[in-house]
C-alpha positions in Angstrom: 0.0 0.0 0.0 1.5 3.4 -1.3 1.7 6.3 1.5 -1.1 8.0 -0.2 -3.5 5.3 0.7 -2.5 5.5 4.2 -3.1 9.0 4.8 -6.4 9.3 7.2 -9.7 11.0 5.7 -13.1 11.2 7.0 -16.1 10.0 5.0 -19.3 12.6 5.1 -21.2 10.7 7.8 -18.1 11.0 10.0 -16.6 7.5 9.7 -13.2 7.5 9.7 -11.1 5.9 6.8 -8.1 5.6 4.5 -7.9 5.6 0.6 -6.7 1.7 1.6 -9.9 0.7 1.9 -10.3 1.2 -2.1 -7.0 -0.4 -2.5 -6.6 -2.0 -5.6 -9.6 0.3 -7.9 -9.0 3.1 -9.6 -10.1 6.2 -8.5 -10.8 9.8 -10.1 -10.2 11.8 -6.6 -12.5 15.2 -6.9 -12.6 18.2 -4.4 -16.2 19.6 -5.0 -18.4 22.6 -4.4 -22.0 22.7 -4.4 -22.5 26.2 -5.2 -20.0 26.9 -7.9 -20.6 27.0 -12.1 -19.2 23.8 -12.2 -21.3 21.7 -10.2 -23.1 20.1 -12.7 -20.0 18.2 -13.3 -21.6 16.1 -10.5 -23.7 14.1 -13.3 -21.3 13.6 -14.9 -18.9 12.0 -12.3 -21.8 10.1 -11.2 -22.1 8.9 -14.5 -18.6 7.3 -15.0 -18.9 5.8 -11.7 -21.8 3.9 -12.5 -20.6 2.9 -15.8 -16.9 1.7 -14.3 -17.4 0.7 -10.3 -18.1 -2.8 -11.3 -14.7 -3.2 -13.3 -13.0 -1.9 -10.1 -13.4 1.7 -10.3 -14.4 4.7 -7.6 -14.9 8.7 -7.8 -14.1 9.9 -4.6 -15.7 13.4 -3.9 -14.0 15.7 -1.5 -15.9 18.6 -0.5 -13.5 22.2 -0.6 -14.7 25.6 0.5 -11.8 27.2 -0.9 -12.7 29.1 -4.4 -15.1 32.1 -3.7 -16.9 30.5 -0.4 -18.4 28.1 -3.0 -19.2 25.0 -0.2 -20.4 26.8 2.8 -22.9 23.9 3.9 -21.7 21.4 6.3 -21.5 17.7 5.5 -24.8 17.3 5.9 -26.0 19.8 3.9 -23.7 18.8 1.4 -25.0 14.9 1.6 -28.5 15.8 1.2 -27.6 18.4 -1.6 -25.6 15.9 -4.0 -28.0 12.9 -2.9 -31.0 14.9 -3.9 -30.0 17.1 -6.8 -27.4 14.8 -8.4 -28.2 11.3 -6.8 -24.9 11.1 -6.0 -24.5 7.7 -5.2 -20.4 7.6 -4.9 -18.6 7.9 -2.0 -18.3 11.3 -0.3 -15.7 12.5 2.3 -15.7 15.2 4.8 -15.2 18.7 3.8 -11.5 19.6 3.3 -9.2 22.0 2.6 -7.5 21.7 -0.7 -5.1 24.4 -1.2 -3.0 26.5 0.6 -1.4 26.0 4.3 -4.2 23.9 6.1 -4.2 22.1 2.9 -5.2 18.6 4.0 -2.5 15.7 3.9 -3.9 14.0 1.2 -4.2 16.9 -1.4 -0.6 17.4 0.1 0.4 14.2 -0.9 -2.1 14.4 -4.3 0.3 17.7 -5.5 3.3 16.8 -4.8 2.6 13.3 -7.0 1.5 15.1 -10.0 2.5 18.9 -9.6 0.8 19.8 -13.1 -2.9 19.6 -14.2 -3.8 18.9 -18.3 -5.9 21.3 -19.5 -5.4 24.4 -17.0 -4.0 27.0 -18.7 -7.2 28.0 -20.6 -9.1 27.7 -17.5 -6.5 29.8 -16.1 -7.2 32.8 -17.8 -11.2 32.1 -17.9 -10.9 32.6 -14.1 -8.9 35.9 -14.6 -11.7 36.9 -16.7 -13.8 36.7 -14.2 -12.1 38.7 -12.1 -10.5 35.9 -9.8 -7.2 35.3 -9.1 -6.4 31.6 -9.5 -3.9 29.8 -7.5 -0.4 29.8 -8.6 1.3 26.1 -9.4 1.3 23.4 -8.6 -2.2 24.6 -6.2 -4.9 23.6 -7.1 -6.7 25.8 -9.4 -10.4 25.4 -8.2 -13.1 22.9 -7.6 -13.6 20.1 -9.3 -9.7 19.1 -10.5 -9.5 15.6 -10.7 -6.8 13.0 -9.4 -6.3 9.8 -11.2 -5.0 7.3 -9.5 -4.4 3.6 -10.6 -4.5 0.1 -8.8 -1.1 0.4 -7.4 -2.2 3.5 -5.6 0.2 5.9 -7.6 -1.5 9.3 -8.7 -1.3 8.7 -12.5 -3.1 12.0 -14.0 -4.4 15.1 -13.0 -6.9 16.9 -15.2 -8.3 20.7 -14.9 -11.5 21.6 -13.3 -13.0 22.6 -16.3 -12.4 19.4 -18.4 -15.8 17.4 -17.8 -15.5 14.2 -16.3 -16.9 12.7 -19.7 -14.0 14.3 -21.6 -12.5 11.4 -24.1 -9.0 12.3 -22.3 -10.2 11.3 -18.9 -12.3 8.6 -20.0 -9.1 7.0 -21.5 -7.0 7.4 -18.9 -9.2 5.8 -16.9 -9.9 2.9 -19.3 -6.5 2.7 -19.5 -6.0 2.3 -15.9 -8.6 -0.4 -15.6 -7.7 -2.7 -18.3 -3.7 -2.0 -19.3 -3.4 -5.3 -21.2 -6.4 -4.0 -23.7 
C-alpha cells in the first residue's frame, strides 16, 4: 500500500477511513463545491462511476470551500444536496481544505505526485476573466480538478477543473488504468 493510501480521511457521515480501503480500484479523486458554475460536473462524475465501479473503479468526492466561499454547507448539507439534486451515489468525504497552508495531507500528498494539471492553462485565464485570481502552481486551481489514481495507488493524471469528467482524455486514462493489457 502506497503512503497516499495511508493517509487518514473522513467520509461525510463522520466515519473515519483511508484511501486503503479502495485499494486495488482506480479512483478519479474530486474536491467539489455545491455552489460553484461547475457543479453540474456532478452528473457527470456520477455517470462514469456507475458505468466503471463494477470493473473496479471509484470517484471519490471531497468537498472544498476554498474558491469564492463556494461550499459553505456542512457535511450534511452537502450529503443531502448531492443525494437529492445529483443522486450522488459515490462515495463522499468530509469537507477539506485543498489548497493553501491547512491544505489537507492528502491533497498534500495528491500535489506533490502530479504537480501539473492537463488542460489548466485556458481555464487559467477564464478565471482571470472573471475577475478571480487563481492559484499559482502546482495549487490547485479550483473545484472540481481531478486525481487519477491507478491500482497500485500511484497518482497517475491530473486533469483541470473545467475538463468534464466525460472528456475522451479522462475517460481514457481511466480505461486505461482499468484494463492496461487491452
Amino acid at each position: 500500500m502506497t503512503d497516499l493510501l495511508a493517509i487518514p480521511i473522513n467520509t461525510i457521515d463522520g466515519h473515519k477511513t483511508t484511501l486503503g480501503a479502495y485499494a486495488g480500484n482506480v479512483l478519479l479523486v474530486v474536491n467539489t463545491a455545491s455552489k460553484c458554475g461547475l457543479t453540474p460536473q456532478y452528473e457527470g462524475l456520477e455517470a462514469l462511476y456507475t458505468k466503471y465501479k463494477d470493473d473496479g473503479f471509484a470517484v471519490l468526492g471531497f468537498p472544498a470551500n476554498d474558491f469564492a466561499g463556494q461550499e459553505p454547507g456542512s457535511d450534511e448539507e452537502i450529503a443531502t444536496f448531492c443525494t437529492t439534486n445529483f443522486a450522488v451515489d459515490f462515495p463522499m468525504f468530509s469537507k477539506i481544505t485543498v489548497s493553501g497552508v491547512d491544505r489537507h495531507p492528502l491533497y498534500s500528498a495528491l500535489i506533490r505526485a502530479e504537480p501539473m494539471a492537463i488542460g489548466t492553462k485556458d481555464f487559467r485565464t477564464k478565471l482571470v476573466g472573471y475577475g478571480m485570481t487563481p492559484n499559482a502552481e502546482p495549487e490547485v486551481l479550483w473545484n472540481f480538478e481531478k486525481f487519477l489514481i491507478g491500482r497500485d495507488g500511484t497518482v497517475v493524471g491530473r486533469f483541470s477543473p473545467d475538463m468534464l469528467p466525460t472528456d475522451d482524455v479522462i475517460v481514457s486514462a481511466i480505461e486505461r488504468e482499468l484494463h492496461p493489457s487491452e
